[in-house]
C-alpha positions as CSV (number, residue, x, y, z in Angstrom):
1,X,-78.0,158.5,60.7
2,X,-80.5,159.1,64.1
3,X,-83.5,160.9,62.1
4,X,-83.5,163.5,64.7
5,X,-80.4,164.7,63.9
6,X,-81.0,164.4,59.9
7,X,-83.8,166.8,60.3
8,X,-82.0,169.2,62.4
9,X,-79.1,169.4,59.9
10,X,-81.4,169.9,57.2
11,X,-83.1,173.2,59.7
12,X,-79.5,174.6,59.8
13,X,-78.7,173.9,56.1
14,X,-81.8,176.1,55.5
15,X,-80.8,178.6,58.5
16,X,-77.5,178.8,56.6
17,X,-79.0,180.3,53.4
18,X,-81.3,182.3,54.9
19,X,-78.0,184.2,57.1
20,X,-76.1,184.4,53.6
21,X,-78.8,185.8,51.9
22,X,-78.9,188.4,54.7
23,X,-76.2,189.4,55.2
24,X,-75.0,190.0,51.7
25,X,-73.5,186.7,50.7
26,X,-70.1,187.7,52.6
27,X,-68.2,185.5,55.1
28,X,-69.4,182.3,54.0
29,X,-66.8,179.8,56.1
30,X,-67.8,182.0,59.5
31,X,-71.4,182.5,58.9
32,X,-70.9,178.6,58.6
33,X,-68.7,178.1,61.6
34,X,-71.0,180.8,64.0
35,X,-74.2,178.9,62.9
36,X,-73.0,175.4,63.8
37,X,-71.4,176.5,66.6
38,X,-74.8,178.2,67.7
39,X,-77.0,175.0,67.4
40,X,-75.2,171.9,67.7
41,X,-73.9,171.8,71.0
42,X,-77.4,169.9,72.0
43,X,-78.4,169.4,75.2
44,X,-78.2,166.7,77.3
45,X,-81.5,165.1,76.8
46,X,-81.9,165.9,72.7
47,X,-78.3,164.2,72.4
48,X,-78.8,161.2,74.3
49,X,-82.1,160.3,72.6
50,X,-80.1,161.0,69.3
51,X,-77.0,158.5,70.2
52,X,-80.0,156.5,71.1
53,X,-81.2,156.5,67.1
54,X,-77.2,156.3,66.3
55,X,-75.4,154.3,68.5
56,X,-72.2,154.6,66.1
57,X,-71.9,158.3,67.1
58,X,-70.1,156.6,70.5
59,X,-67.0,156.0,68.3
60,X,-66.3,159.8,67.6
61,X,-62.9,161.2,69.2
62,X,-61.7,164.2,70.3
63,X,-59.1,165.1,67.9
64,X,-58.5,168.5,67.2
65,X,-62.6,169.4,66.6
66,X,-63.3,171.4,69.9
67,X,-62.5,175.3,69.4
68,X,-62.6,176.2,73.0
69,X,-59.0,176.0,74.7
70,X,-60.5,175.5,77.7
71,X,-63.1,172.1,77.2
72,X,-60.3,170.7,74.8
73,X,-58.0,170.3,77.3
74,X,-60.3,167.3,79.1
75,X,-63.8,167.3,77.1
76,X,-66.6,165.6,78.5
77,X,-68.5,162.5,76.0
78,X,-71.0,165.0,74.9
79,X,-69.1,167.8,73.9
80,X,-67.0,164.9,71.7
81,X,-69.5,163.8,70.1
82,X,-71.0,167.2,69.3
83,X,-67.9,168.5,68.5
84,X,-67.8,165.4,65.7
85,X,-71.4,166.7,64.4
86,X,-70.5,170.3,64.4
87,X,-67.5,169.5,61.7
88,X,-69.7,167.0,59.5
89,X,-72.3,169.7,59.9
90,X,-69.9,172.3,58.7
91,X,-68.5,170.4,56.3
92,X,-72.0,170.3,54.2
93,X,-72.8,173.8,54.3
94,X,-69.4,174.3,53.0
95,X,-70.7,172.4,50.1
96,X,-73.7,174.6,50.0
97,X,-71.5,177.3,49.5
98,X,-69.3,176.0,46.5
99,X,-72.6,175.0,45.2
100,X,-74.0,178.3,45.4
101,X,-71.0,180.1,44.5
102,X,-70.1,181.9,47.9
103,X,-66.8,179.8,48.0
104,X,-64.8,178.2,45.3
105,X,-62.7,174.8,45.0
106,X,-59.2,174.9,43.9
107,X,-58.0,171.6,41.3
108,X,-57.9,169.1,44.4
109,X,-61.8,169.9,45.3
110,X,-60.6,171.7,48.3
111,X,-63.0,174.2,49.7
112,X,-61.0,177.8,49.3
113,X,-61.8,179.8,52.1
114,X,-60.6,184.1,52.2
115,X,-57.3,184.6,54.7
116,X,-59.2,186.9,56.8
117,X,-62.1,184.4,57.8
118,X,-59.6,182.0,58.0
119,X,-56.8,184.4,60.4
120,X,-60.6,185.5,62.9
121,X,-60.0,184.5,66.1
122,X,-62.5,181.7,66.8
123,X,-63.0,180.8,70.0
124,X,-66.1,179.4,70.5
125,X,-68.6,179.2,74.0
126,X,-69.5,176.1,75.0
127,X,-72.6,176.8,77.2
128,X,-74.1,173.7,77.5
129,X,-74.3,171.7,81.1
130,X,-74.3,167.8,80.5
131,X,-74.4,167.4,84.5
132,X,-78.0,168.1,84.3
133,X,-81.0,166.0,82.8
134,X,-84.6,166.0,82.9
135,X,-84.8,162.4,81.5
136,X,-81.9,161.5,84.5
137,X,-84.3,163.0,87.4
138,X,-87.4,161.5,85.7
139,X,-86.5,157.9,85.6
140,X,-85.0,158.2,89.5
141,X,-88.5,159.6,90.5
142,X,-89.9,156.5,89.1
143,X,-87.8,154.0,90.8
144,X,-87.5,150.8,89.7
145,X,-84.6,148.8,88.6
146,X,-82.8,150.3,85.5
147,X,-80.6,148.7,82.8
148,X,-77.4,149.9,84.5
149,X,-78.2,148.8,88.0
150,X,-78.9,145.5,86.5
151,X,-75.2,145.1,85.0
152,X,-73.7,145.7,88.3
153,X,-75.9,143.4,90.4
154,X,-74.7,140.7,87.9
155,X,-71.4,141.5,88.7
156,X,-71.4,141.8,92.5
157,X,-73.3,138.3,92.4
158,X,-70.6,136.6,90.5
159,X,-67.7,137.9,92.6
160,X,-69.7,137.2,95.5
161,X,-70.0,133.2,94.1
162,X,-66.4,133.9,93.1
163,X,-65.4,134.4,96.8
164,X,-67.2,132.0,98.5
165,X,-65.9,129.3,95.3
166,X,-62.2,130.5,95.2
167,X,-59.5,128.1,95.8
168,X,-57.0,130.7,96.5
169,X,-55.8,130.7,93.4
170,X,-56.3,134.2,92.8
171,X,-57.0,136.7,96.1
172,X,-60.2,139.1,96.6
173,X,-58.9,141.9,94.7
174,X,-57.6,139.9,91.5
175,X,-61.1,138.1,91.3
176,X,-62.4,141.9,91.3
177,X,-60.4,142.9,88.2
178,X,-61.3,139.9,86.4
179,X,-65.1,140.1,87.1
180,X,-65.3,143.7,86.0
181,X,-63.1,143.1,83.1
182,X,-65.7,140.5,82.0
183,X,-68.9,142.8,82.6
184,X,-67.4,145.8,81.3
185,X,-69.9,147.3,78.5
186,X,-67.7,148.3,75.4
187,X,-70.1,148.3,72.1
188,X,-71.9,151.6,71.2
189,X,-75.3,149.4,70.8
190,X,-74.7,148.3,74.7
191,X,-73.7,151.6,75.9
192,X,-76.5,153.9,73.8
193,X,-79.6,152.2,76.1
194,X,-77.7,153.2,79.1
195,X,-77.4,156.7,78.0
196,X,-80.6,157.0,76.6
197,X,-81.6,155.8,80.4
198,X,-79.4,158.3,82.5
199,X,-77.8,161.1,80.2
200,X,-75.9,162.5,83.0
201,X,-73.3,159.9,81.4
202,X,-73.0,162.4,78.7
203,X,-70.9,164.6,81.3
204,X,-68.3,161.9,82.1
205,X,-64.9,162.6,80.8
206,X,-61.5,160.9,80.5
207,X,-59.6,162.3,83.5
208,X,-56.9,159.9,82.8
209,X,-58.5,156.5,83.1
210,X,-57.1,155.4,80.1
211,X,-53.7,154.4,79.2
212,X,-52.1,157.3,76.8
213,X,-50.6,155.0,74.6
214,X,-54.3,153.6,73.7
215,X,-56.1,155.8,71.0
216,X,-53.0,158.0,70.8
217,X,-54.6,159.5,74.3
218,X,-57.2,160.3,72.2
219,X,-60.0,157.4,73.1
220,X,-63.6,157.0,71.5
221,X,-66.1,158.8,73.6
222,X,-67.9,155.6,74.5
223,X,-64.3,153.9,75.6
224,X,-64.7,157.2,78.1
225,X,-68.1,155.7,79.5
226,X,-66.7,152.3,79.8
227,X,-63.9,153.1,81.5
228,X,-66.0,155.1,84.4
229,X,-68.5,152.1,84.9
230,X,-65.3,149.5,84.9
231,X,-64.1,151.7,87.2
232,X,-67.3,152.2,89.7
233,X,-68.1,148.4,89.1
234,X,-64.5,147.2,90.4
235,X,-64.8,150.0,93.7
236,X,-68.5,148.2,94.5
237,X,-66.6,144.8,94.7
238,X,-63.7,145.8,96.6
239,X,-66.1,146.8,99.2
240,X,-68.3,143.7,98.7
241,X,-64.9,142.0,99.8
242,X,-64.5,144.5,102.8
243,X,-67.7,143.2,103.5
244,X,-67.2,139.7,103.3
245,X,-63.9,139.6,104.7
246,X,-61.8,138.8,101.7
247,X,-60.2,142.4,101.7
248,X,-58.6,144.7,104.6
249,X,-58.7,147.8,105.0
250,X,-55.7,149.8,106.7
251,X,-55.4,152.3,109.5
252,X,-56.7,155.2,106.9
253,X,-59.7,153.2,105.9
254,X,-58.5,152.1,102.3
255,X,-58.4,149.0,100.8
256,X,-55.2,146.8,101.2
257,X,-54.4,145.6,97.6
258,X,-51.8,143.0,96.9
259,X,-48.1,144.4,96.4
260,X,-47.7,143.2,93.3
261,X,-51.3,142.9,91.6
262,X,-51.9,142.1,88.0
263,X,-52.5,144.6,85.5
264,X,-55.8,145.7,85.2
265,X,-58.3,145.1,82.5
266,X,-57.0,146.9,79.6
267,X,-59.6,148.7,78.0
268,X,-59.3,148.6,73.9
């Protein structure tokens, strides 16, 4: 686990106490629930440097974690992910609780928790904007060439060598697929740098570019970031063969794509 994020859970574990003690000892489960709900919807920057220290955090999913109708409905990578430390988080202050005696356990170990917490209405805010970033504005101030940038010039010089090598064997557009099939960044360890580079990637969400039947249409939130860049890497080649005169573009300006192409990359 990132370090960062070890000592902030242990801050709220001690936060935790501190509110029980306070108020009483009463409403242990929603004291928890406010409380996590209050601090661990982290900011773009603090997240991305975390995900940094834990790359592994890229594989956490949806599900049915995120308590606000409204983000649930298409969540963006970081609200996953947080949404994914929120319950582990609320999870061990649970066990605080038992330990302490706030809450009890019935035979099976399970945490017993009072109707009325339980029947509250709990619809959380989710204030947090993952379109901005310091780090993002920082890094583009200081120019040069970054990690991601790198990635795609490798791809738009192989389809490049691609066109000027093809046989006709395949046309412009299926040479496009393939190419950004094969630079496609899918491992958390790959995808982390780039975050910790431009956290603004933190904002992206599914918005459909993932087949349903994959993940139970529920993907991991790195999957999410892959499938963008696949995405923006295969529209910066189709130009490329605008450009070069591989591809045509019709009387609206878009792209003329084969009638029957292949499938595209599958992402998995």
């Amino acid at each position: 686990m990132s370090g960062l994020l070890t000592a902030l859970l242990e801050d709220i574990r001690v936060e935790y106490v501190a509110r029980m003690q306070a108020n009483g000892c009463t409403e242990p489960y929603v004291t928890a629930e406010r409380l996590c709900h209050e601090k661990l919807f982290l900011e773009t920057d603090k997240l991305a440097e975390i995900i940094e220290q834990d790359p592994t955090l890229l594989a956490a999913r949806a599900g049915d974690l995120i308590m606000n109708r409204q983000e649930s409905e298409n969540p963006s990578v970081g609200v996953i992910i947080c949404s994914n430390i929120l319950a582990a988080a609320l999870e061990g202050l649970l066990a605080v609780a038992v330990e302490r005696e706030w809450l009890e356990v019935d035979e099976d170990g399970s945490v017993l928790v009072d109707e009325e917490e339980l029947s509250l209405d709990t619809q959380y805010s989710i204030d947090v904007d993952y379109s901005t970033s310091d780090t993002a504005k920082r890094n583009i101030a200081l120019g040069g060439t970054s990690q991601m940038s790198q990635i795609f010039a490798a791809a738009e010089s192989a389809f490049i060598d691609a066109l000027q090598e093809n046989t006709r064997e395949k046309d412009a557009y299926q040479l496009a697929l393939d190419i950004s099939s094969d630079f496609s960044v899918f491992a958390p360890e790959d995808i982390s740098p780039l975050i910790a580079e431009n956290p603004l990637l933190l904002g992206l969400r599914p918005e459909d570019l993932i087949d349903e039947d994959l993940f139970e249409g529920d993907p991991p939130a790195g999957l999410i970031i892959s499938a963008h860049l696949t995405r923006m890497m295969l529209h910066q080649m189709l130009e490329l063969g605008v450009e070069h005169g591989a591809l045509a573009l019709d009387s609206s300006g878009h792209i003329v794509v084969p009638d029957d192409p292949e499938d595209p990359p599958t992402l998995h």
